[in-house]
Every structure is written in structure tokens, then in C-alpha cells.
C-alpha positions as CSV (number, residue, x, y, z in Angstrom):
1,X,-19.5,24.9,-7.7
2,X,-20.3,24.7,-11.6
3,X,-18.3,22.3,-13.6
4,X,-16.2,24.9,-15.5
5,X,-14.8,26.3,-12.1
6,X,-14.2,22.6,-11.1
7,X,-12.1,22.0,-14.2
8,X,-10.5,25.4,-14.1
9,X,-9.1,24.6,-10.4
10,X,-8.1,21.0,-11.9
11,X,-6.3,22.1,-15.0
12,X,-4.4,25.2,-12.6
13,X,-3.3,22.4,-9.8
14,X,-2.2,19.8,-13.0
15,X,0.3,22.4,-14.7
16,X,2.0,23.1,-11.2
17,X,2.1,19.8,-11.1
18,X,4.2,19.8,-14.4
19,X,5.8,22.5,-13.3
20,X,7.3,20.0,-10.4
21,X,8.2,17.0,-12.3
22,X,9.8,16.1,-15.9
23,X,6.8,16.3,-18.5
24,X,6.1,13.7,-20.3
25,X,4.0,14.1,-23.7
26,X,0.6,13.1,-24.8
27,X,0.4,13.3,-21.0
28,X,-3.2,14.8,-21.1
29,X,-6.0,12.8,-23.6
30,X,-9.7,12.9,-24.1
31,X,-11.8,10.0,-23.3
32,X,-12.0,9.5,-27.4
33,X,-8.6,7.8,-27.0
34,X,-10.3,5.4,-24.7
35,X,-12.6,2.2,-25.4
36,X,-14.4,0.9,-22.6
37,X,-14.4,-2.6,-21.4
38,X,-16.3,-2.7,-18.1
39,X,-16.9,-1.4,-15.0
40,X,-14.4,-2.0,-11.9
41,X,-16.3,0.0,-9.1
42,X,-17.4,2.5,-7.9
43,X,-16.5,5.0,-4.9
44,X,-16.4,8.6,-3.3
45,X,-15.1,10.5,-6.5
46,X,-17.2,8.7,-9.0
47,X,-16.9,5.7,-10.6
48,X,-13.9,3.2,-11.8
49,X,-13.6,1.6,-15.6
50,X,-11.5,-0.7,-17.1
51,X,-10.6,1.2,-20.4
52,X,-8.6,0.3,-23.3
53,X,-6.3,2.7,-24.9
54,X,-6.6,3.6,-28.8
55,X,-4.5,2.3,-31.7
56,X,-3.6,-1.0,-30.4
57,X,-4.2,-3.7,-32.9
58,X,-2.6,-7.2,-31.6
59,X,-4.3,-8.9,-28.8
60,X,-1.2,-8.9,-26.7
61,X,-0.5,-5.4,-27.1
62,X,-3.9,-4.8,-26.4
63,X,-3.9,-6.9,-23.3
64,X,-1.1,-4.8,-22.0
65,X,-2.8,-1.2,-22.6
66,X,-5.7,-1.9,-20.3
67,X,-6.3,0.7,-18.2
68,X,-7.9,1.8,-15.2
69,X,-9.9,5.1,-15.3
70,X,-11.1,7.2,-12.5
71,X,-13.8,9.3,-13.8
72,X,-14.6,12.3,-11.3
73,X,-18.3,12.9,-11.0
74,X,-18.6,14.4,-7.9
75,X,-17.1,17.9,-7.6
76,X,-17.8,18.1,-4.1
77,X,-14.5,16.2,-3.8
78,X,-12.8,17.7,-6.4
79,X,-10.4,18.6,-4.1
80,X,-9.2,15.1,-2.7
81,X,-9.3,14.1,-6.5
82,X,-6.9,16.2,-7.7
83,X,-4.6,15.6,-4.5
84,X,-4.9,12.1,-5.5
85,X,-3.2,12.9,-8.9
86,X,-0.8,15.3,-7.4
87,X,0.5,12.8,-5.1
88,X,0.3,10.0,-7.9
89,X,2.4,12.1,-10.2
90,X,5.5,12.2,-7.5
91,X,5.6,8.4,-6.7
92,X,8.0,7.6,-9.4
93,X,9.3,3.8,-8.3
94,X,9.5,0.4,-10.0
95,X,7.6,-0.2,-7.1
96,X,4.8,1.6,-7.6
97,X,1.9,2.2,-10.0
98,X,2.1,5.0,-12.4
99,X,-0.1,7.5,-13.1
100,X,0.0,7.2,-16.9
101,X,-2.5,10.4,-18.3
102,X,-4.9,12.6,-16.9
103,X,-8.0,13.2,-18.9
104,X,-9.0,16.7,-19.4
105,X,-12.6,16.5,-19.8
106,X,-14.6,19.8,-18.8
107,X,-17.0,17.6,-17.0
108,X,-15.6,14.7,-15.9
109,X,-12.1,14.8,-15.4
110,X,-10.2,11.5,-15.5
111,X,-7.3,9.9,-13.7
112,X,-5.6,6.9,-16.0
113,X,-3.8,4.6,-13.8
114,X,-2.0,1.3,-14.8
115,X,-4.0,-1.9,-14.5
116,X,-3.5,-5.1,-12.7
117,X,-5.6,-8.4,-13.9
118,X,-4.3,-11.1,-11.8
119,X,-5.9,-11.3,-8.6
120,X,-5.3,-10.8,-5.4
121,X,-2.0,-12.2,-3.2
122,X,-4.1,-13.5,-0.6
123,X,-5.9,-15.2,-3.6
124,X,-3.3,-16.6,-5.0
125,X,-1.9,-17.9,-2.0
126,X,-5.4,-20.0,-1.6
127,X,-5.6,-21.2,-4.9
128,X,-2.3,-22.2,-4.8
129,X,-2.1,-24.1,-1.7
130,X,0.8,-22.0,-1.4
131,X,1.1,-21.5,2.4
132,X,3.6,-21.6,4.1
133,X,5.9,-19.9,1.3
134,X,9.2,-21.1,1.2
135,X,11.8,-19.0,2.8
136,X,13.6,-17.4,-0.4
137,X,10.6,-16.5,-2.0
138,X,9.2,-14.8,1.2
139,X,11.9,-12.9,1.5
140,X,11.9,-11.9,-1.9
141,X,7.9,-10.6,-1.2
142,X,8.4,-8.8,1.6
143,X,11.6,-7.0,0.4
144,X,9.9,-5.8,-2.3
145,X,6.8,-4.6,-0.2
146,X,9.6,-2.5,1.9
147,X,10.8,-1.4,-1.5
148,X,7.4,0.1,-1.9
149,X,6.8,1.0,1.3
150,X,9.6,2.7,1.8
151,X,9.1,5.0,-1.2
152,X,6.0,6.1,0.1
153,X,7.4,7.1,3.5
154,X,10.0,9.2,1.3
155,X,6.9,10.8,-0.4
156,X,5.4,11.6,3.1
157,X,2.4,9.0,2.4
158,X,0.7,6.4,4.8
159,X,-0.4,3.2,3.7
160,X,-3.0,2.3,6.5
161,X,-4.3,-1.1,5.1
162,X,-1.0,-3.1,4.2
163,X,-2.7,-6.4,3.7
164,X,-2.5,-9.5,1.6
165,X,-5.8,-9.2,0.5
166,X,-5.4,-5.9,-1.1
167,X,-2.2,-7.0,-3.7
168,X,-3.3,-7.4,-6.9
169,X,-1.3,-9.5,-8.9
170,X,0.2,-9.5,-12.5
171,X,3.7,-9.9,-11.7
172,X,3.0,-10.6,-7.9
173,X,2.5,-6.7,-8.0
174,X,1.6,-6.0,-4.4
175,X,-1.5,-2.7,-4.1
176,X,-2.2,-0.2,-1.7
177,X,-5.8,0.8,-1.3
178,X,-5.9,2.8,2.1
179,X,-3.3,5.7,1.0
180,X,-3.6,8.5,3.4
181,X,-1.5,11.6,3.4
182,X,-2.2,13.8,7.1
183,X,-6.3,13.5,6.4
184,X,-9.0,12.9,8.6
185,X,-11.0,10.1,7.5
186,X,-14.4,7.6,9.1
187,X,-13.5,5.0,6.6
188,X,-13.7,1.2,8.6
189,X,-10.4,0.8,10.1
190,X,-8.4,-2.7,9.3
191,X,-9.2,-4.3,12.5
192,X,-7.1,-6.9,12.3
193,X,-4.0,-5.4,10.7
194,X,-4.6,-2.2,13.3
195,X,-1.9,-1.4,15.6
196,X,-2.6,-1.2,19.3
197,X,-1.5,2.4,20.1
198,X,-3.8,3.9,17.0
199,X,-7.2,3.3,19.8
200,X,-5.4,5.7,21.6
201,X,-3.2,8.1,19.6
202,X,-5.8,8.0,16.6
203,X,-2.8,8.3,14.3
204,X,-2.0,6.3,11.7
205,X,1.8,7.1,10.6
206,X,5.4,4.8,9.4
207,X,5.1,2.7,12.6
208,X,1.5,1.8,12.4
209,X,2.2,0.8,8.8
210,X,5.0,-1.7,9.8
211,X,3.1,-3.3,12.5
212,X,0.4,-4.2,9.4
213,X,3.7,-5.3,7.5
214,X,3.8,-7.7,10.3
215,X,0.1,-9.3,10.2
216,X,1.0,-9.5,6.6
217,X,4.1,-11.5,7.1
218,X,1.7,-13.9,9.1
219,X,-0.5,-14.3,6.4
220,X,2.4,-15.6,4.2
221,X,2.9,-18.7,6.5
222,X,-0.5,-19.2,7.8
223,X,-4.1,-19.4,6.4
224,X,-5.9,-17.9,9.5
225,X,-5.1,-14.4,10.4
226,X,-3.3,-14.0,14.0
227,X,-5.4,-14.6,17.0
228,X,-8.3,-16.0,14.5
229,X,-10.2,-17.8,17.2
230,X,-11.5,-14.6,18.4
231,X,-14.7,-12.5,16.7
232,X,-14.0,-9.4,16.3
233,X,-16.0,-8.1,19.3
234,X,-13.5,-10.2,21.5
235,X,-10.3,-9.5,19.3
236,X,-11.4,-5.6,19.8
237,X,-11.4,-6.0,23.9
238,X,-7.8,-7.7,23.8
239,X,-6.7,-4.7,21.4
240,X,-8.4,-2.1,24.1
241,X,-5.8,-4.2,26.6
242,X,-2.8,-4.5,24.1
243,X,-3.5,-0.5,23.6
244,X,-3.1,0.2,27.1
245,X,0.2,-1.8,27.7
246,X,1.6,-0.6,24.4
247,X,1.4,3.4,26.4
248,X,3.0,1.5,29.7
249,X,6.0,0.7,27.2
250,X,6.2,3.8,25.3
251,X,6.5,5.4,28.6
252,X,8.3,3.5,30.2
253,X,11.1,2.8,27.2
254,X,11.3,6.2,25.4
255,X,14.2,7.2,27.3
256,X,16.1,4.2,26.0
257,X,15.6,4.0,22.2
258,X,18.8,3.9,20.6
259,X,19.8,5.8,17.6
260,X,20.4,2.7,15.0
261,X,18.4,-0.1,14.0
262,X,20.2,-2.7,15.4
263,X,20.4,-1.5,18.8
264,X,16.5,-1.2,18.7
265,X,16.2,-4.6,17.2
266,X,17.9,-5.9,20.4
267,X,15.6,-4.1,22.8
268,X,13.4,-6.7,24.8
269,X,10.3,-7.0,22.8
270,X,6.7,-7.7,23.5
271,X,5.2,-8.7,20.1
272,X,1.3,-8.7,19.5
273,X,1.3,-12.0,19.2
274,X,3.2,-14.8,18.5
275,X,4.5,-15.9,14.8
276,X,3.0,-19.2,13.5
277,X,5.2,-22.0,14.4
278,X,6.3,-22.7,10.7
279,X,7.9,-19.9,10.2
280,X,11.2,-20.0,9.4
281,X,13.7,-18.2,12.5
282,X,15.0,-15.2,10.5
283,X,12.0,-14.1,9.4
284,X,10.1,-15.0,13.0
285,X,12.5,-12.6,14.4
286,X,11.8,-10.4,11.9
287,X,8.1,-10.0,12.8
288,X,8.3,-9.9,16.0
289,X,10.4,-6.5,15.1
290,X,7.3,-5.5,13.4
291,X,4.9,-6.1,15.6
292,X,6.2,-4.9,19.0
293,X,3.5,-3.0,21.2
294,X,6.0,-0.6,21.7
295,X,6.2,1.4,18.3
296,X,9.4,2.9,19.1
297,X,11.1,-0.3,18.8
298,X,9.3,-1.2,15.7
299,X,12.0,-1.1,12.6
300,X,11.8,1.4,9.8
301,X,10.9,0.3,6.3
302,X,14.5,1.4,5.2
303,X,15.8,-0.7,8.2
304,X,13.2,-3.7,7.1
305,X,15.4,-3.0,3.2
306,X,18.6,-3.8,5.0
307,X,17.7,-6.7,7.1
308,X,16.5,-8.6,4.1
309,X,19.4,-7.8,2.2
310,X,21.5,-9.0,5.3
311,X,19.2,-12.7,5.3
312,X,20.0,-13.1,2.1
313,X,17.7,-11.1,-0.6
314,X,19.6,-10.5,-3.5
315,X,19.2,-7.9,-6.1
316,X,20.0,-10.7,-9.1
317,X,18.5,-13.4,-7.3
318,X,17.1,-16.1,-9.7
319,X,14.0,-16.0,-10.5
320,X,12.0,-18.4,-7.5
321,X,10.4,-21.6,-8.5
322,X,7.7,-21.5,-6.6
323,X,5.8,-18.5,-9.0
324,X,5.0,-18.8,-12.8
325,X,7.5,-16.8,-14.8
326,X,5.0,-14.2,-15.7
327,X,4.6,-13.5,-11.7
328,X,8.3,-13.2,-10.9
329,X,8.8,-9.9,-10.1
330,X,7.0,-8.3,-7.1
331,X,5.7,-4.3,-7.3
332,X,3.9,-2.5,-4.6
333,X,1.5,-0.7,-6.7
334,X,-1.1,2.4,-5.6
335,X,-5.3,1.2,-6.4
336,X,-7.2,3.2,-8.7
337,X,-9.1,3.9,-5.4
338,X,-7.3,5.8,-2.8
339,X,-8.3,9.3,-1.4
340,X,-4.8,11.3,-0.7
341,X,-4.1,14.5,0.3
342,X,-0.5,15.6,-0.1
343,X,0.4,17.6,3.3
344,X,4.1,17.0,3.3
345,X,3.2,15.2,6.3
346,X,4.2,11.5,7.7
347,X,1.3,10.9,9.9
348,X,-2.6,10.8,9.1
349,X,-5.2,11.4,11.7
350,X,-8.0,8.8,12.1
């Protein structure tokens, strides 16, 4: 397909786009407006930049109009690009990265996506020394990763690689890198944040999602991931087993999930694996939710919302004392480097 075809399909799909959601101006720029600092990677749609947009003259204002720029060079995957942007453009959340411009470039089109500089939370939880976290401030991470996570569930969007590693932090701005929307992929699965039933079902969907939110809340408390004395060839032969009991329960429970959250919470649960021992009661219970081989009993991301609310997550809670000021306020954030492809559907076929 020749370039002007490419950018006439892109330009189409962008203004129905607009059509859909409240315009915003300047909204589409040339890649004259934007300075570049450095590469950031590279992957299936092209390559990644660091970019800086024009007219900023102070060094702190510069410093916050960094940019990252996804620069299509491939038009072979035009198609997953621009669904990318599409579902970008409705993920409007304090929660989640914006999609600030789209760059209308007859060659190259461009995706401009906010940046994040400070590292991962996995990082930051090394250099810190800072495991176990303290109970408040735990709370006050994962509520704002169910924040995020519930949004995308709203949009129709699966995460599939909810990890520590992958939150990139400014403002202990949590990222998604593994953003699927009902698309068949062979990208490397998450082995250790995978849920048992996905060896079977091959889906990835909501309850696959929260069972990763659960590894996650394990790596807030403990430096090793769960089950860490294992290589992966033997953590892979007790998932095969996991698997298979996790279809024993679906079948034999299915009859017996109740309508609300809390009457699920109380069904008898058989969790993955065990929570480390530091970890504070309410939030032990709380994974255990998340990790049950039964997906059916897992909690929903809006029912993860209220249960930290009801242990004690406040919307004006103080700022904790454990992070710098400048990293107070937790956002789950979209990567400059997921492939989506908006089906209106909540599950995504591996």
C-alpha cells in the first residue's frame, strides 16, 4: 500500500475519531513543532523518540513538555496504529495517559503521548529499600491502580501485563505496556503474573487482569516474586497443574457464584499461592481475592475500588510520608508502546 493511501485511511479514521469525542485545538501538528532529544525504542510500528515540544523557553517548562513520539514507519501495521490512537483518544481518566496530538505527516504519521522520566515502581521500590510498604501507602497504590484499571475495563480494554516492573514513575504514575483490545497476539506471555486458566482458555480478559493485580500486590511486600525458588521450566509444570484444578473449580463452583461482591468474597478460596508473611491482614485477604484459581470468585476492579475505600483509602488522604512530594499522587498511565485494537470487546484471545 503506498504512503498516500496509508495517510489517507489515517486522516479518514482520526476525524471520526473527532467526530466521537470533544475536539480539542491545535490537536493535529507537524513534526516542525517538535525538537528531538533521543531515542526511547523501538518496536512493531516503527520507532519511539523522546521529543520536546516548541516554544518553551524556561527549563522547567521545558522539562514538563517532554514528549513521547510514536513515529509509524511500517504501514503494514497501519492498521493496529491507528486503533492504538482511536482507543487512546477515548481513555479520558486522571488515571491514565493522554494522548496529547497526532502528527499528520504524509509519510510518517505520529502519535504524541505524555512522558514519564522517573523510573520504574519496581525500581523504586529497590532503590529505596522500600519493601514491605507501609499499609497506608499500599493501599493508596493499589487503589489508584484499580482506578486505572477500572477505566479500562469501562473502555472494553485488557491490560495483560499488570506488573510492577512496567510503572513508570513521575508522580508514582503506574504504566501499562501489554494493552490488548479482543486481538490475537505471539507476544511472550508474563509467566509469572499469568493466570492459571489462560493455558487453557487462551483468553486473557477483566479476571486474568486481577489475578496479575495480585502478583503485583506481592511485589509490594516482598523482593522475590511468588514461588521464586522455581525456574521457570518448573514454575510452568506447577501452572500446567494449577490450570487444571482452576477448571475442577470453575466446574464445580459455577452454579454457586453469587450476584454481589461480598458474597463471592466469602466463597472458600484456593489462592495461587500464599501472600508473604508480612503482609498486613486486610490487604492478605485482599489478594487472596485476586488470586483465587477459580476466576469466578476473583473480585472486579470496581469491587477492588470499594474494598479499599472500605480499609480505609481516602479520597483527601494526606499526602504519605513514605514518597517524596513530587511522587505523591499515583496514575495508571498507557506506554507509548502498546498494540490495541478497539473491538468493543472485554476479552483478548492469546
Amino acid at each position: 500500500m503506498g504512503s498516500q493511501q496509508l495517510v489517507a485511511d489515517f486522516r479518514r479514521l482520526v476525524v471520526d475519531v473527532e467526530e466521537l469525542c470533544n475536539p480539542q485545538r491545535n490537536f493535529y501538528i507537524n513534526y516542525s513543532r517538535l525538537k528531538f532529544v533521543r531515542n526511547l525504542g523501538a518496536g512493531a510500528f516503527g520507532e519511539v523518540m523522546l521529543m520536546e515540544l516548541e516554544g518553551i523557553s524556561s527549563e522547567d517548562q521545558r522539562k514538563q513538555r517532554l514528549v513521547a513520539v510514536k513515529r509509524l514507519l511500517d504501514s503494514e501495521v497501519k492498521d493496529e496504529f491507528v486503533q492504538e490512537m482511536t482507543t487512546m483518544r477515548k481513555l479520558k481518566h486522571a488515571n491514565l495517559v493522554q494522548l496529547l496530538h497526532v502528527v499528520d505527516d504524509d509519510a510518517h504519521p505520529g502519535l504524541v503521548i505524555e512522558y514519564l522520566d522517573g523510573g520504574s515502581l519496581a525500581d523504586w521500590l529497590d532503590d529505596h529499600h522500600a519493601r514491605p510498604l507501609d499499609t497506608d501507602l499500599s493501599i493508596h497504590v493499589l487503589h489508584s491502580i484499580a482506578n486505572g484499571m477500572a477505566e479500562l475495563v469501562r473502555c472494553g480494554v485488557v491490560h495483560r501485563d499488570l506488573a510492577a516492573r512496567n510503572g513508570d514513575l513521575r508522580q508514582l504514575q503506574l504504566t501499562t505496556r501489554g494493552l490488548q483490545i479482543g486481538i490475537q497476539t505471539s507476544r511472550p506471555l508474563p509467566l509469572r503474573w499469568l493466570a492459571p486458566e489462560m493455558l487453557k482458555d487462551k483468553m486473557a480478559n477483566e479476571a486474568t487482569d486481577v489475578y496479575a493485580y495480585g502478583v503485583l500486590m506481592h511485589e509490594l511486600f516482598e523482593d522475590d516474586l511468588p514461588l521464586a525458588h522455581l525456574d521457570d521450566a518448573a514454575f510452568m509444570g506447577l501452572l500446567v497443574e494449577l490450570s487444571r484444578k482452576s477448571s475442577g473449580l470453575i466446574r464445580q463452583r459455577r452454579s454457586s457464584l453469587g450476584s454481589s461482591g461480598d458474597h463471592v468474597e466469602m466463597q472458600a478460596r484456593a489462592p495461587a499461592f500464599e501472600p508473604p508473611a508480612h503482609c498486613p491482614p486486610a490487604l492478605a485477604s485482599v489478594m487472596r481475592w485476586c488470586i483465587d484459581l477459580n476466576p469466578m470468585h476473583r473480585p472486579t476492579f470496581a469491587q477492588l475500588q470499594d474494598k479499599w475505600v472500605a480499609v480505609g483509602v481516602s479520597q483527601a488522604a494526606a499526602t504519605p510520608t513514605a514518597l517524596p512530594a513530587s511522587q505523591a499522587t499515583p496514575r495508571l498511565i498507557l506506554s507509548p508502546s502498546p498494540t490495541l485494537e478497539d473491538t468493543n470487546q472485554s476479552e483478548s484471545r492469546l
